[in-house]
C-alpha positions in Angstrom: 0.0 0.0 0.0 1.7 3.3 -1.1 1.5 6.3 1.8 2.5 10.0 0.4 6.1 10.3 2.0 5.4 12.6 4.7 2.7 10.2 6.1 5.7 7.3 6.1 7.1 7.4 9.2 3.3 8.1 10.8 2.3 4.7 9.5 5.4 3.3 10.4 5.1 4.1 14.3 1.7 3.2 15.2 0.3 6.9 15.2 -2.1 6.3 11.4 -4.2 3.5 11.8 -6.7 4.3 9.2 -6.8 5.1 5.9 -8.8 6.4 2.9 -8.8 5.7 -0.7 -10.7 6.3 -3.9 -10.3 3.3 -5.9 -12.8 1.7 -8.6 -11.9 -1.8 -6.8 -10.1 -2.8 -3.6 -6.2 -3.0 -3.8 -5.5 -4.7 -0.2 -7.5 -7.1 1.3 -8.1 -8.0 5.1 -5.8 -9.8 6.4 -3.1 -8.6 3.8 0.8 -7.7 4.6 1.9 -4.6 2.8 5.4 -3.0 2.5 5.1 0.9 3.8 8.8 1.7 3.2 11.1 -0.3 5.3 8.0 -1.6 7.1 4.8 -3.6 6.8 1.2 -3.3 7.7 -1.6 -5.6 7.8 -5.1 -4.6 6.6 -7.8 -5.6 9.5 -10.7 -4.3 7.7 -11.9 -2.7 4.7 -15.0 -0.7 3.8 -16.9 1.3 1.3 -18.4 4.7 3.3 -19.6 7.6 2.6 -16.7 10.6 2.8 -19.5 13.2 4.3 -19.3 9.2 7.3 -15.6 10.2 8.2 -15.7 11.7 11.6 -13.1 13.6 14.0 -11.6 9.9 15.2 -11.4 8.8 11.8 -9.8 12.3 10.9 -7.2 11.7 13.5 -6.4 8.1 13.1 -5.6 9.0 9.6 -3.2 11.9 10.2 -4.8 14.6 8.5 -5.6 17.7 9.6 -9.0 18.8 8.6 -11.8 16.5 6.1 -10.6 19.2 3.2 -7.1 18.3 3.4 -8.0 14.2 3.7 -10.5 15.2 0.5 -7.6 16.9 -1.4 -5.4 14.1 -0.8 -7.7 11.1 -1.9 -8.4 13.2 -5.0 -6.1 12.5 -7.2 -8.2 10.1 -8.4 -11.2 12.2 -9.1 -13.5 14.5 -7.2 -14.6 13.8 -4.0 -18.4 15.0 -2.5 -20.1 13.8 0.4 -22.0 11.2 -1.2 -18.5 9.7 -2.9 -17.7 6.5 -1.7 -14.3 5.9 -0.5 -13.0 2.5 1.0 -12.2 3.0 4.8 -9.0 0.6 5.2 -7.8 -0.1 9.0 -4.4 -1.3 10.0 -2.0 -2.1 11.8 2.5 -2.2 12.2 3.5 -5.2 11.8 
């Protein structure tokens, strides 16, 4: 699973747990081990919500700072509204 590289070392010590993506189709699956630089994470769940769903724990876990900076960064694969569905993947170090 691919992080933006100031998010790395986040991931990589516990402190983002969550995360959210825009994709057509899942890319990781529960249960999955994924290289995160010199690390790996495993996917414990996966889930298609709503973005306007995300709330402030969510926001947090995921180390952004607001819902507009989370929506700018899942964006690059198209616009996101309130209704857009993004998958809701939770991890953790392994």
């Amino acid at each position: 699973m691919e992080f933006s590289r100031e998010l790395r070392d986040d991931v990589l010590s516990g402190d983002i747990t969550v995360s959210f993506r825009l994709w057509q189709r899942p890319k990781v699956r529960a249960g999955g081990r994924y290289r995160v630089g010199n690390g790996e994470i495993e996917v414990d769940s996966l889930e298609l919500v709503p973005f306007s769903c995300i709330d402030d724990d969510d926001l947090r876990r995921s180390g952004e700072a607001s819902l507009e900076s989370l929506r700018q960064r899942a964006a690059h694969a198209g616009p996101i509204h309130d209704s857009t569905l993004l998958y809701r993947i939770e991890f953790h170090v392994i």
